[in-house]
Each structure stands twice: as structure tokens, then as C-alpha cells.
FILO-729076 format. One record per residue (C-alpha): residue number from 1; x, y, z; residue in three letters. Coordinates in Angstrom, 2 decimals, always signed. Layout:
BEGIN
+-----+---------+---------+---------+---------+
! num !    east !   north !      up ! residuo !
+-----+---------+---------+---------+---------+
! NUM !       X !       Y !       Z !     ala !
...
+-----+---------+---------+---------+---------+
***
This chain:
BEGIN
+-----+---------+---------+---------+---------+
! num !    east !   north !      up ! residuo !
+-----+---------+---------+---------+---------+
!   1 !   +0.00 !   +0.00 !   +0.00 !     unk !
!   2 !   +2.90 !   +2.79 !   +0.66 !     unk !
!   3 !   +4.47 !   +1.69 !   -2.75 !     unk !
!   4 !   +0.95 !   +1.94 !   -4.30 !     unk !
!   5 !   +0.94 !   +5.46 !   -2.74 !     unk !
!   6 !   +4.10 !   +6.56 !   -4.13 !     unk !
!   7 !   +3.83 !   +5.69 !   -7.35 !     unk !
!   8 !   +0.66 !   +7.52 !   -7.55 !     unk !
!   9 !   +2.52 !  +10.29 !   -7.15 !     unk !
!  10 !   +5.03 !   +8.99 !  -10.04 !     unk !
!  11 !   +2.13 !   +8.96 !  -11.71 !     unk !
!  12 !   +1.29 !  +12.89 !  -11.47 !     unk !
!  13 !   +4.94 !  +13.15 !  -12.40 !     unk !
!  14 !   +4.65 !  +11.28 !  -15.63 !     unk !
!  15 !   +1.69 !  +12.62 !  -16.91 !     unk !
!  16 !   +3.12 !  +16.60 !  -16.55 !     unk !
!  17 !   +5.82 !  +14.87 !  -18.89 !     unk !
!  18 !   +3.60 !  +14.14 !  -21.55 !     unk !
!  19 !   +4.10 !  +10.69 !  -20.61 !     unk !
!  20 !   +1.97 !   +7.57 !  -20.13 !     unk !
!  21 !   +4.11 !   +4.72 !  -19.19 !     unk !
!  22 !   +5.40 !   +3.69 !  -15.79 !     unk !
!  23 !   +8.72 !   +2.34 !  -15.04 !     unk !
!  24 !   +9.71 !   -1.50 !  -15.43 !     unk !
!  25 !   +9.17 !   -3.65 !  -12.42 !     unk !
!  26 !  +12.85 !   -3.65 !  -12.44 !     unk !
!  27 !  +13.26 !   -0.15 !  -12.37 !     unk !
!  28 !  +10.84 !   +0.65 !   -9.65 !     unk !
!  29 !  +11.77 !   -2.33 !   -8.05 !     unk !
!  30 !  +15.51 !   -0.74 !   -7.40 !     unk !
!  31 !  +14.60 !   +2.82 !   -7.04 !     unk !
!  32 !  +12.01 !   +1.30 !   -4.04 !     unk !
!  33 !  +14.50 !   -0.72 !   -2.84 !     unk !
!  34 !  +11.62 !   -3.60 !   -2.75 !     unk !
!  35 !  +11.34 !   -6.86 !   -4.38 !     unk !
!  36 !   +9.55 !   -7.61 !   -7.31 !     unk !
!  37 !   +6.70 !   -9.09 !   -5.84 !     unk !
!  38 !   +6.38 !   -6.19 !   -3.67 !     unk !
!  39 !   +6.00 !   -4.15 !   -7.01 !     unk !
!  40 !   +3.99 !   -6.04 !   -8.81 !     unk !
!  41 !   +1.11 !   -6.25 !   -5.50 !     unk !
!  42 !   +1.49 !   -2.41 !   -5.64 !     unk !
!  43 !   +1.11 !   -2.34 !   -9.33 !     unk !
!  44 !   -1.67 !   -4.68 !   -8.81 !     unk !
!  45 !   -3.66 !   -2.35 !   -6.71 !     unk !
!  46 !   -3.05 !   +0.56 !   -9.22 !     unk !
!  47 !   -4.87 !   -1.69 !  -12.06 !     unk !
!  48 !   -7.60 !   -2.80 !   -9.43 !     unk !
!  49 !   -8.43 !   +1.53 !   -9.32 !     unk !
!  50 !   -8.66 !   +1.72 !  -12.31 !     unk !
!  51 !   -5.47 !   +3.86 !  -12.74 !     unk !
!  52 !   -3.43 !   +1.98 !  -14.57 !     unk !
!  53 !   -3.55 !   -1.27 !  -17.62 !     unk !
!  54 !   -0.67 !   -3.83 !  -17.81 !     unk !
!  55 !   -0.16 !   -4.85 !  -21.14 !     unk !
!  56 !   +1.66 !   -8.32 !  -21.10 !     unk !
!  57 !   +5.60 !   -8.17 !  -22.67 !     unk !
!  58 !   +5.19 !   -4.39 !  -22.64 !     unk !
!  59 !   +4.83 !   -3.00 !  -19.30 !     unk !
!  60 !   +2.15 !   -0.64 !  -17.24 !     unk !
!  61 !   +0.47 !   +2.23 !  -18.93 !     unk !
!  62 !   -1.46 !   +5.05 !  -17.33 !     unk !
!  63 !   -5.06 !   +5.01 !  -17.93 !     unk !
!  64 !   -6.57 !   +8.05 !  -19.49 !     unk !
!  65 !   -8.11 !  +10.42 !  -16.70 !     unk !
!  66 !  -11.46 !  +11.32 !  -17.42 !     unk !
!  67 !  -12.34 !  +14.77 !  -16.25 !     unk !
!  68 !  -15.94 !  +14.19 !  -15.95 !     unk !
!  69 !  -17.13 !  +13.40 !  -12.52 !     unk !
!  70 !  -20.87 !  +12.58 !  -13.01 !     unk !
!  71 !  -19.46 !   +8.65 !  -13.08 !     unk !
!  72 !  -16.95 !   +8.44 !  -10.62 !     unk !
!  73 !  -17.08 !   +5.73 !   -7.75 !     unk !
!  74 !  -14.10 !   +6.45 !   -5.78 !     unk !
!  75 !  -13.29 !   +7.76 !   -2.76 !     unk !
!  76 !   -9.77 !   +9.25 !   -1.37 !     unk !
!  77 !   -8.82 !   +8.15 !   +2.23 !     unk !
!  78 !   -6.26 !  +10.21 !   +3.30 !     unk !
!  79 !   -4.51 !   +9.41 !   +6.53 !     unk !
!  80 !   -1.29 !  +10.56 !   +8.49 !     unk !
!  81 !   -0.20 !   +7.14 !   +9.30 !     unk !
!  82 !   -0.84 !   +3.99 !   +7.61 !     unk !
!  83 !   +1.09 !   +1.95 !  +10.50 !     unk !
!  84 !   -0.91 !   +3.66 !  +12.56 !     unk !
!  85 !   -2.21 !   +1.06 !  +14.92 !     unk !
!  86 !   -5.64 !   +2.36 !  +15.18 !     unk !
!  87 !   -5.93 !   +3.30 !  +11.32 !     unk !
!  88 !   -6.63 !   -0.69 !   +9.75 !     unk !
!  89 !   -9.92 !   -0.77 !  +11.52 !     unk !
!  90 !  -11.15 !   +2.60 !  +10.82 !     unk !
!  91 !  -10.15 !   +1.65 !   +6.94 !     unk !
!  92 !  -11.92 !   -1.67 !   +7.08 !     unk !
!  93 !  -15.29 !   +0.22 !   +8.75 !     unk !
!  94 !  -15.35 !   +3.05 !   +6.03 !     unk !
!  95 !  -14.67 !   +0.83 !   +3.13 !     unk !
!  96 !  -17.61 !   -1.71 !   +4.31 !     unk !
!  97 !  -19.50 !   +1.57 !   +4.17 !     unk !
!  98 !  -18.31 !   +2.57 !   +0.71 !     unk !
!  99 !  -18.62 !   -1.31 !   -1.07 !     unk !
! 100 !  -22.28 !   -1.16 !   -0.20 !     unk !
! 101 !  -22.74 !   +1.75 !   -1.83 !     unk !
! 102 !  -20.58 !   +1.42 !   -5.09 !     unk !
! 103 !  -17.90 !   +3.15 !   -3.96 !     unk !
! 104 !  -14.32 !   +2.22 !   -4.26 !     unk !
! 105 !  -11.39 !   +3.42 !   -2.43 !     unk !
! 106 !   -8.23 !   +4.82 !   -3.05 !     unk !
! 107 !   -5.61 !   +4.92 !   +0.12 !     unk !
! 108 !   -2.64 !   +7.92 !   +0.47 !     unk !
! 109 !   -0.55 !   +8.52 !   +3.66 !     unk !
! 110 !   +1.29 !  +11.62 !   +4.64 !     unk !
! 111 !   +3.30 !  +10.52 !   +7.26 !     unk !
! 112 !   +1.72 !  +14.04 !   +9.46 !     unk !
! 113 !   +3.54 !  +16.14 !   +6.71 !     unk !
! 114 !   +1.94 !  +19.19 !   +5.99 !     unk !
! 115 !   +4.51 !  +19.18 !   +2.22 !     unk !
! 116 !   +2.89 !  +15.59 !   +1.48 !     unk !
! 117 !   -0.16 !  +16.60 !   +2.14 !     unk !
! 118 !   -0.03 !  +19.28 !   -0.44 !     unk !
! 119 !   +1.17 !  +16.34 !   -2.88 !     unk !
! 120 !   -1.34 !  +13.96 !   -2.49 !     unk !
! 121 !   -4.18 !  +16.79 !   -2.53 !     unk !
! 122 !   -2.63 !  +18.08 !   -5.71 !     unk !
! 123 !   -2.49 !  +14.73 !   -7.47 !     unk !
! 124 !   -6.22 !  +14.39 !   -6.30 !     unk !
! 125 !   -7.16 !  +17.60 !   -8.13 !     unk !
! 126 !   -6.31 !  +15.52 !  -11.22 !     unk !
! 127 !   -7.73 !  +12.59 !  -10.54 !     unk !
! 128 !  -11.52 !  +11.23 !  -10.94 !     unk !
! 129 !  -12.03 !  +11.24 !   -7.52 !     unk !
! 130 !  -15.84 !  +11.37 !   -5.54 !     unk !
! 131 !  -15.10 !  +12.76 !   -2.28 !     unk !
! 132 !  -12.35 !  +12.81 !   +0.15 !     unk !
! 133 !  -11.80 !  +11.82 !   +4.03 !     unk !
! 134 !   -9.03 !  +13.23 !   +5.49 !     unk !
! 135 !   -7.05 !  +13.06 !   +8.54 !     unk !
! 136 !   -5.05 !  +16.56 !   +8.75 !     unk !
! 137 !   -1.29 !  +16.64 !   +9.25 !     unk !
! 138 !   -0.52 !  +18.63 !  +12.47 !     unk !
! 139 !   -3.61 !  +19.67 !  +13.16 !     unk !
! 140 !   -2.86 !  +21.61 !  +16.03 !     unk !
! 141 !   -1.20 !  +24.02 !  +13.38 !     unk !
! 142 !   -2.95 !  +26.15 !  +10.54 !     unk !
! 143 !   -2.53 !  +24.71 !   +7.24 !     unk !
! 144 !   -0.67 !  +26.13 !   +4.69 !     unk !
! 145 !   -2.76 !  +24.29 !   +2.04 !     unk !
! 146 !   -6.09 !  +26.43 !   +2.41 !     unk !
! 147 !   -6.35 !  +27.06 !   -1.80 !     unk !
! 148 !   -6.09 !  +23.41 !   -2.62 !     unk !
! 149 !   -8.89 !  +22.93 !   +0.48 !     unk !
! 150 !  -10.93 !  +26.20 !   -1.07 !     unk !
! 151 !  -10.47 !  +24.81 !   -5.01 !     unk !
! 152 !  -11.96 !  +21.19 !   -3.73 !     unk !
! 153 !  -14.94 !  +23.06 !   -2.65 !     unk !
! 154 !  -15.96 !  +25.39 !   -5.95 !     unk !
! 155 !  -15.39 !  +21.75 !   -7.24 !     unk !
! 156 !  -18.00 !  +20.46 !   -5.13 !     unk !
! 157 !  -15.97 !  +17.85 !   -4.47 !     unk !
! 158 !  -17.23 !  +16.72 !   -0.47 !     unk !
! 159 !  -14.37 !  +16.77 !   +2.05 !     unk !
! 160 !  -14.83 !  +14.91 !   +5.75 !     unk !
! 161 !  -11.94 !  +15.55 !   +8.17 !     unk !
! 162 !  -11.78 !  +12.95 !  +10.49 !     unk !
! 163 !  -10.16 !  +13.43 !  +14.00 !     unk !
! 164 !   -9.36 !  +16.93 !  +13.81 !     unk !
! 165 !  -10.07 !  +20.08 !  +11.38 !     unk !
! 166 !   -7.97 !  +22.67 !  +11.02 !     unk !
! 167 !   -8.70 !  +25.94 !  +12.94 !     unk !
! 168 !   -8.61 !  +27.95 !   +9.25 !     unk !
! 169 !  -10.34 !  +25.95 !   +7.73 !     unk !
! 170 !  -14.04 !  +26.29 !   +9.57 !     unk !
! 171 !  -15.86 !  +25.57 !   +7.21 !     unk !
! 172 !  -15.56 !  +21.99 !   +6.57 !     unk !
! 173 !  -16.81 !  +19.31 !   +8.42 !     unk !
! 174 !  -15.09 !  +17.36 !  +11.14 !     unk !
! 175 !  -15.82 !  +13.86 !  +12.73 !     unk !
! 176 !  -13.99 !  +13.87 !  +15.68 !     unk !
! 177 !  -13.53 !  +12.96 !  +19.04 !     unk !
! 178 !  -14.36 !  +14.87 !  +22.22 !     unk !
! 179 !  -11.05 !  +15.27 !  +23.30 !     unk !
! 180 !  -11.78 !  +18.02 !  +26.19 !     unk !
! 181 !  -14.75 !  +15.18 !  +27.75 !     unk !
! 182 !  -12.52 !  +12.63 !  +27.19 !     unk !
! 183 !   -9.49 !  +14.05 !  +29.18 !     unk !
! 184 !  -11.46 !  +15.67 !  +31.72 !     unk !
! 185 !  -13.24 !  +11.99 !  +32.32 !     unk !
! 186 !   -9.95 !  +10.04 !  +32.67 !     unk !
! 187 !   -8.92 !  +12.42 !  +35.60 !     unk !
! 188 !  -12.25 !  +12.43 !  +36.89 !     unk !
! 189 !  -11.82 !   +8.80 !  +37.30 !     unk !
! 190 !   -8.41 !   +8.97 !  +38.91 !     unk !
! 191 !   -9.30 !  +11.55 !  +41.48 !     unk !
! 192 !  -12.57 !   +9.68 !  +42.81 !     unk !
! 193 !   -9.86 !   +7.14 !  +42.87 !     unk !
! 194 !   -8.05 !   +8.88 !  +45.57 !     unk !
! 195 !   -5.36 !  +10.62 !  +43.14 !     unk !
! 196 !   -4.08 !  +13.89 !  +43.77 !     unk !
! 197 !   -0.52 !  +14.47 !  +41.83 !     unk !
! 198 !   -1.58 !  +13.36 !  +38.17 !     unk !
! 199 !   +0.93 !  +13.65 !  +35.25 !     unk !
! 200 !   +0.43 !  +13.49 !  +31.32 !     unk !
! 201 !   +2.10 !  +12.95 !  +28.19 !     unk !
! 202 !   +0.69 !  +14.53 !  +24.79 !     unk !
! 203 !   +0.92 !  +14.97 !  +21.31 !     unk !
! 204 !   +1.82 !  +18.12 !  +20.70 !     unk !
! 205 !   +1.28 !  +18.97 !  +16.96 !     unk !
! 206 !   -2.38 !  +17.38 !  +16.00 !     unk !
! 207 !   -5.12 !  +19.21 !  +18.05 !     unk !
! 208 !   -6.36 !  +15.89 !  +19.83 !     unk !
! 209 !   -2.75 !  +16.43 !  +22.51 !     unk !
! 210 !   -4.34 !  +19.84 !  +23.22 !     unk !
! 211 !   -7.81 !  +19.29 !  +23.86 !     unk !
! 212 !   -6.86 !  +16.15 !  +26.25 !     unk !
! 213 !   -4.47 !  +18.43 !  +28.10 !     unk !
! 214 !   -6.73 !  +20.66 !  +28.81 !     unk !
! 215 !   -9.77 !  +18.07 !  +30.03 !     unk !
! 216 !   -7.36 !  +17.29 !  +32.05 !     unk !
! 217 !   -5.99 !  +20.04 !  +33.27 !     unk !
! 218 !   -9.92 !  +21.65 !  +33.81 !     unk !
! 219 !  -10.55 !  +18.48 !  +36.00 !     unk !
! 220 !   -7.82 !  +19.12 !  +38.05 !     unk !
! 221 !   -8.92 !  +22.60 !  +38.73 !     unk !
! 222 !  -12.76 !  +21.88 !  +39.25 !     unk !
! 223 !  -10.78 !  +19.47 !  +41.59 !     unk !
! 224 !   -8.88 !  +22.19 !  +43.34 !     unk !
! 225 !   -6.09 !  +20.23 !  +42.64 !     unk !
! 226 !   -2.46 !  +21.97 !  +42.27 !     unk !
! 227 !   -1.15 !  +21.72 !  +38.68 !     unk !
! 228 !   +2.78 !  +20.86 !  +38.15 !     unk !
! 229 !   +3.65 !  +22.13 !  +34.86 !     unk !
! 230 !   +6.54 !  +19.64 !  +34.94 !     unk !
! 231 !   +4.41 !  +16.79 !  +35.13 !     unk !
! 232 !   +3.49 !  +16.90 !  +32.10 !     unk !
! 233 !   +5.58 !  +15.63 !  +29.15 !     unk !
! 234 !   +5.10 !  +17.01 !  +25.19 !     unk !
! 235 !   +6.34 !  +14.52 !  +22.04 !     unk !
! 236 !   +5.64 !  +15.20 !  +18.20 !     unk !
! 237 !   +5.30 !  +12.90 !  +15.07 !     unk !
! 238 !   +9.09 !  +12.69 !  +14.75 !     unk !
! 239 !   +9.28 !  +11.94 !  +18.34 !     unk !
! 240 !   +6.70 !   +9.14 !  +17.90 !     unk !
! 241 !   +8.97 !   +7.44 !  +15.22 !     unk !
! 242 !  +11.95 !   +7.40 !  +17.50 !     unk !
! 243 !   +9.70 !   +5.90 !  +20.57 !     unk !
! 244 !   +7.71 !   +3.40 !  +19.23 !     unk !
! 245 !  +10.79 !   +2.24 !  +17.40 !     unk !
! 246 !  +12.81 !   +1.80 !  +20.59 !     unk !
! 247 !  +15.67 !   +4.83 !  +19.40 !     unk !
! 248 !  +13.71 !   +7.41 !  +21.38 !     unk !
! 249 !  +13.84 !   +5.37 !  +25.00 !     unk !
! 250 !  +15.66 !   +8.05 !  +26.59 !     unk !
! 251 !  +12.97 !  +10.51 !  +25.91 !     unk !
! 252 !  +10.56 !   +8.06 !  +28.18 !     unk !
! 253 !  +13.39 !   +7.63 !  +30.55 !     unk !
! 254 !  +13.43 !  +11.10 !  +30.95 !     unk !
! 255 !   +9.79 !  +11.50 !  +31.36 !     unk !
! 256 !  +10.00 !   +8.38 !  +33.72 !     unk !
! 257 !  +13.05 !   +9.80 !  +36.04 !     unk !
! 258 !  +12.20 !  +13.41 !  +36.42 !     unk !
! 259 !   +8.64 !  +14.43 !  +35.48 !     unk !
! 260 !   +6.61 !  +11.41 !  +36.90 !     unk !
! 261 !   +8.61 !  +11.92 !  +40.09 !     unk !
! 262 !   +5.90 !  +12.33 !  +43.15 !     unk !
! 263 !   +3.23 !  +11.85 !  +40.72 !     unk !
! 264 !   +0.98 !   +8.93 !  +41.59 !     unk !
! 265 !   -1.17 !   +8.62 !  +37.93 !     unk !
! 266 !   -0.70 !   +9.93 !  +35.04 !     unk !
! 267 !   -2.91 !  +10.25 !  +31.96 !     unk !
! 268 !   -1.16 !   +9.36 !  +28.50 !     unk !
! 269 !   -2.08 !  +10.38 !  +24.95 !     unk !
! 270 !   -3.12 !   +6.81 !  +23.29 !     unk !
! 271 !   -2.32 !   +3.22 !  +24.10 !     unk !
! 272 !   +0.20 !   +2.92 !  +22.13 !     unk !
! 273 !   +2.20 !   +5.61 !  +24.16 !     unk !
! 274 !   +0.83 !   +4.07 !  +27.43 !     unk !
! 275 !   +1.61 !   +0.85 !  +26.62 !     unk !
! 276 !   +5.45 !   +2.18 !  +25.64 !     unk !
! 277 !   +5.34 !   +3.81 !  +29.08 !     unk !
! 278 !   +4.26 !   +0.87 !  +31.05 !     unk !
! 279 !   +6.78 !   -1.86 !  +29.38 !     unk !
! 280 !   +9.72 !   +0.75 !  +30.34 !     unk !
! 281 !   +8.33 !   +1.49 !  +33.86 !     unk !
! 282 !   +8.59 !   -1.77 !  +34.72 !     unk !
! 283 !  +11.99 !   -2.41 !  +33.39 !     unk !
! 284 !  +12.72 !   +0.01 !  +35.81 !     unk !
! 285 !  +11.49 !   -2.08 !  +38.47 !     unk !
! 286 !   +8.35 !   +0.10 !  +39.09 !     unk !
! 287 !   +4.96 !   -1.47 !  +39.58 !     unk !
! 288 !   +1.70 !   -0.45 !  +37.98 !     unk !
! 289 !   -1.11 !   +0.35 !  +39.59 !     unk !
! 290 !   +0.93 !   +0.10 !  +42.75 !     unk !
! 291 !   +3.50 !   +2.65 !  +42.43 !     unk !
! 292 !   +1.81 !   +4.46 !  +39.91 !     unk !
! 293 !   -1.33 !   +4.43 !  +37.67 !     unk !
! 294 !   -1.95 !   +4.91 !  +34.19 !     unk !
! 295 !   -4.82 !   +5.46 !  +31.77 !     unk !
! 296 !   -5.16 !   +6.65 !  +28.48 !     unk !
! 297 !   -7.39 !   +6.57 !  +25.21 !     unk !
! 298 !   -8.53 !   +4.52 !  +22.04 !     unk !
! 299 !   -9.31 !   +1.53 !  +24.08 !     unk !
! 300 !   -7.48 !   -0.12 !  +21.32 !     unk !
! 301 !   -5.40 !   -3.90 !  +21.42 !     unk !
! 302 !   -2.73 !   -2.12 !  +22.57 !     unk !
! 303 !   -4.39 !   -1.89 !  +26.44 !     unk !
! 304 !   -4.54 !   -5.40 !  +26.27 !     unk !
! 305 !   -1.61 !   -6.99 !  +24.85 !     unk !
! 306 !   +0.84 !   -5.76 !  +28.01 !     unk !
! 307 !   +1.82 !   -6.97 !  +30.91 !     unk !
! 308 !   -0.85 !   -4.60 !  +32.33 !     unk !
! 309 !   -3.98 !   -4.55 !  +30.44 !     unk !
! 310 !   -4.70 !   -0.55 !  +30.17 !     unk !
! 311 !   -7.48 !   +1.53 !  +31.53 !     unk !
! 312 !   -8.46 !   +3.04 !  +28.43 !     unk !
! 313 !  -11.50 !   +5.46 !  +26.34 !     unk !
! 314 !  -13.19 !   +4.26 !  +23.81 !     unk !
! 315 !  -16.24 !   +3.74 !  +21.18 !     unk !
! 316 !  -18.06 !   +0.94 !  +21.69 !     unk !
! 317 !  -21.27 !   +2.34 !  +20.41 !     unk !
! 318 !  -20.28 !   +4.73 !  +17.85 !     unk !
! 319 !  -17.24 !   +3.35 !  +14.85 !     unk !
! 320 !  -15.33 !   +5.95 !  +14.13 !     unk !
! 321 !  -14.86 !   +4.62 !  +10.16 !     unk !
! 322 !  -18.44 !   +3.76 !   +9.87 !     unk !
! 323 !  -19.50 !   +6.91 !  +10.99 !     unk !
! 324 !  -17.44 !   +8.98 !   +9.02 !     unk !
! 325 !  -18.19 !   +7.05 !   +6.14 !     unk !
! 326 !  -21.70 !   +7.10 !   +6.36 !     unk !
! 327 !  -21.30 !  +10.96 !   +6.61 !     unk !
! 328 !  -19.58 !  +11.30 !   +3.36 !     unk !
! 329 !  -21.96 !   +8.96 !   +1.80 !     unk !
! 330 !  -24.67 !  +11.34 !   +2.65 !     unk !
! 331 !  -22.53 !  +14.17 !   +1.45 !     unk !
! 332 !  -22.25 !  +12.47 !   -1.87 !     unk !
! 333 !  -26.19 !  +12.77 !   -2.28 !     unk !
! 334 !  -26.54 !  +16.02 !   -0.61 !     unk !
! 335 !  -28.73 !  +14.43 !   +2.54 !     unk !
! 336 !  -26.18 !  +15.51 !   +5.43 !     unk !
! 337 !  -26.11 !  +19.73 !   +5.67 !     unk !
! 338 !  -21.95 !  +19.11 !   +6.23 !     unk !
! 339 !  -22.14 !  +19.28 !  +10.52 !     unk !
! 340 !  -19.50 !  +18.25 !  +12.37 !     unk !
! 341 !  -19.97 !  +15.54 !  +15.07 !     unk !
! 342 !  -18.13 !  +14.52 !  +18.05 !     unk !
! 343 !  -18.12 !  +11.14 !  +19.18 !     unk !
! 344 !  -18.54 !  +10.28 !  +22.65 !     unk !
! 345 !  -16.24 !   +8.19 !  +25.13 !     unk !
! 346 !  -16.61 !   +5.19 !  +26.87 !     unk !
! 347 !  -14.68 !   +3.94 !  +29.63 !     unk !
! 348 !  -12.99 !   +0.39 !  +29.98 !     unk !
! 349 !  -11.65 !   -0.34 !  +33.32 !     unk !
! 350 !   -8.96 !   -2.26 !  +33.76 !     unk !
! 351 !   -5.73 !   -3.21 !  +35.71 !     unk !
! 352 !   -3.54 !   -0.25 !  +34.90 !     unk !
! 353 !   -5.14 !   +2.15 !  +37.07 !     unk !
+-----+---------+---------+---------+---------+
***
């Protein structure tokens, strides 16, 4: 799927060359450092869009683009992340959502780059595409990318944000989570649970890390609890890399040794950060809940895969995918008047706090 992605962008490439034909498997298959079976499943997908025709002995063509949309069935997911741990089932949900209703998809990641972003929403100017769901790259920010956003509209082409909008860009619909309830419930929870010094790590540059802080942060208050400013612990999307890989341990070791110091809970970002937090805590011989608690959100297989299985938020009533998708899908036929929605929490107690 990321070599699929990528060479829809060679794609855009070739065309503005007056081109039509794509590399050899050979070639892409050394410029991709990837084996030929790799590129030939990516080229595979290509065909199965509808983008491109392999022509036996001769190699892959592009397909012409046809610039009416009155006929188009597909839909762009675009998504930060494609390794994202929480991104496969939110994919599988919308796409359910989209097959019934003879749509299919096409899937880009920017890997939370505002630049790649541009790229892939360029390339989808060009291409025969239905509507769009988007998760923003850093969020948290403005984007830079407003006249691509603004040309998609006098196109009437429907665009769903889902997780976060940007703050310039207030116009478009947003199917989100509520971030502020959902931070302000966790610490909720660990006060009536007798917690006073609470901690947090947060994602600083998509607006989700924000909101959560501050739930938190109002709970504490309402609590007339004192607030330590360094209890709490900010990361971005290059940070993330570096963690979940293992190259980035010091950062939690830092986080660990001086900033959860005298703090008896603390409320983390996602699972997969809590679950990153909680292997390391107790490789330094700290025990959880005992020593100190931790809960977090997306309720996700990460809380349950530990050694501690995770207090954790999520949607058991409410799919994010489906719902977004069914959104769109109304969009498409002009049923849905383009409101954003916030879905609600729901909280899964378990051993971690």
C-alpha cells in the first residue's frame, strides 16, 4: 500500500511529462529498494483503481483520466499514518460503508507532513475522484494548504476531516472525538480514585494532545487540585517514530526519572504511548497500579496486549470509520447539511489504574 501510494505520485509526475508509461518492475523495483513481488502487489492495486492497464511483454500504462465526474465511484482516504495502529480498523469500517454503496477506495498517507499533504491533494485535483476523508497533518497548526482545500470546494468535491479540522479551515466538516470530555473523564476517574498528583504525556502537533491536556488540566482545577507544569511531558510525530521504534527510550526515561517523580497517575495520549510507558516502567522495576497508575485513550489492542492490560477510552457504540463514512456517503447525495460531530467516550476499566 505505501508503494501503491508513491507511485501515484510517479504517476502525477509522468503525466506533466507528456508521458503515459510507468517504469519497469525492475526499475521501480531498485529505485524502491523492494522486491519484485512487492511491485507487482502495488502495481496490482493501481490496475484494481482503475489507474493503470498492464499490457503483457510491454509493461504498465497510465489510464486516461477522465475529467468528468458525473461517473466516478471512488473515494480518497487520506490518513497521516498507515502503521498507525488504530488506522486498519477505521479503513476496514469506512470501506464496508463505501462497497455497499458502489464506492471504491483509493488509500494515500502523509506521514503528518503538511509538504505531502499538499502532494497527495494536488495529485487528487487531477484525478476522478468522488469525495475525500481526510485526517489533517498537524492539526494543532494552521494549514498552509487552504487554496487546494478552497479549489476542492468550488469543485463540489465533499471533504470529511476525520479526527481533527484545522482551525482555518471552519468551514468543513469534522468527525472527531471529544477530546476536552474525554481528558477531563480520565482524571475524573483517577481523582474519585483517591489521586491527587496526576501527570500526562501529549501529542503536541495534532489538536487531539491539546484538547486532552486541557480536560485534564480543567478536571484538576474543578478538583482544586495543584497543577505541576513539569508533570506533564510534550512529544511530536518525529518523536513518535523514535519511541515506538525503541531509538527514542531516553525521551521516556526522561519522562520516567524526572517528570513522573511524586506523581501517583498519570494520563497518556493513546495506548500505544501508554503501553510504551508501562513496558519501560517496569523495566525500571516500578509497579503499575501500585506505584503508579496509568490510563489513556482509544481503548485499542494495545491496552490489552501488556503486561498490564490498560485503563483506556473508547467507542463501543459509535465506529469511528463507519460513521465517518456514512457521513460522506450522505454528502455524496446532498442528505447531510456538512455538521460536524463529536463522538462520545466510553470507559474500559482495567488493571492499569
Amino acid at each position: 500500500m505505501q508503494l501503491a501510494d508513491l507511485l501515484r505520485g510517479e504517476i502525477a509526475r509522468i503525466l506533466k511529462e507528456g508521458s503515459n508509461r510507468l517504469p519497469t518492475e525492475k526499475e521501480i523495483s531498485f529505485s524502491y529498494d523492494v522486491s519484485r513481488q512487492t511491485v507487482r502487489n502495488a502495481l496490482g492495486v493501481l490496475e484494481s483503481e482503475g489507474l493503470i492497464e498492464r499490457k503483457q511483454g510491454s509493461g504498465s500504462y497510465i489510464r486516461e483520466v477522465r475529467k468528468d465526474r458525473s461517473d466516478t465511484k471512488q473515494i480518497a482516504v487520506v490518513t497521516t499514518f498507515i502503521d498507525d495502529y488504530i488506522f486498519p480498523s477505521i479503513l476496514h469500517d469506512a470501506q464496508n460503508i463505501f462497497e455497499i454503496n458502489g464506492y471504491s477506495t483509493l488509500v494515500y498517507a502523509t506521514e503528518n507532513k503538511v509538504e505531502r499533504e499538499r502532494e497527495i491533494l494536488l495529485s487528487l485535483l487531477e484525478k476522478n475522484v468522488s469525495a475525500i476523508l481526510i485526517e489533517g497533518s498537524k492539526t494543532a497548526l494552521p494549514t498552509p494548504n487552504t487554496d487546494i482545500f478552497s479549489k476542492l470546494k468550488e469543485m463540489e468535491i465533499p471533504v470529511l476531516f476525520l479526527h481533527g479540522a484545522y482551525h482555518n479551515l471552519p468551514d468543513f466538516p469534522c468527525v472527531l472525538d471529544d477530546n476536552y470530555e474525554g481528558g477531563y473523564l480520565l482524571t475524573k476517574y483517577l481523582i474519585e480514585k483517591g489521586h491527587s498528583k496526576i501527570a500526562g504525556i501529549f501529542k503536541s502537533d495534532d489538536m487531539q494532545g491539546p484538547e486532552r491536556y486541557h480536560g485534564v488540566v480543567a478536571a484538576m482545577v474543578d478538583a482544586g487540585l495543584r497543577i505541576n507544569d513539569s508533570s506533564f511531558c510534550w512529544y511530536d510525530s518525529e518523536d513518535r517514530k523514535a519511541i515506538i521504534s525503541g531509538h527514542g527510550a531516553d525521551r521516556i526515561d526522561r519522562f520516567i526519572n524526572k517528570r513522573l517523580s511524586g506523581s501517583t497517575a498519570v494520563v497518556c495520549y493513546n495506548d500505544e504511548i501508554a503501553y510504551t510507558l508501562i513496558k519501560r516502567m517496569i523495566e525500571f522495576g516500578k509497579k503499575v497500579p501500585e506505584d503508579i497508575s496509568v490510563v489513556s485513550f482509544d481503548n485499542s489492542f494495545y491496552s490489552q496486549i501488556g503486561a498490564v492490560p490498560i485503563t483506556s477510552l473508547g467507542h463501543k457504540s459509535q465506529r469511528t470509520g463507519k460513521t465517518a463514512a456514512e457521513i460522506l456517503v450522505s454528502m455524496l447525495s446532498k442528505e447531510n447539511n456538512e455538521q460536524s460531530i463529536k463522538l462520545k467516550w466510553e470507559l474500559t476499566a482495567r488493571a492499569s489504574g
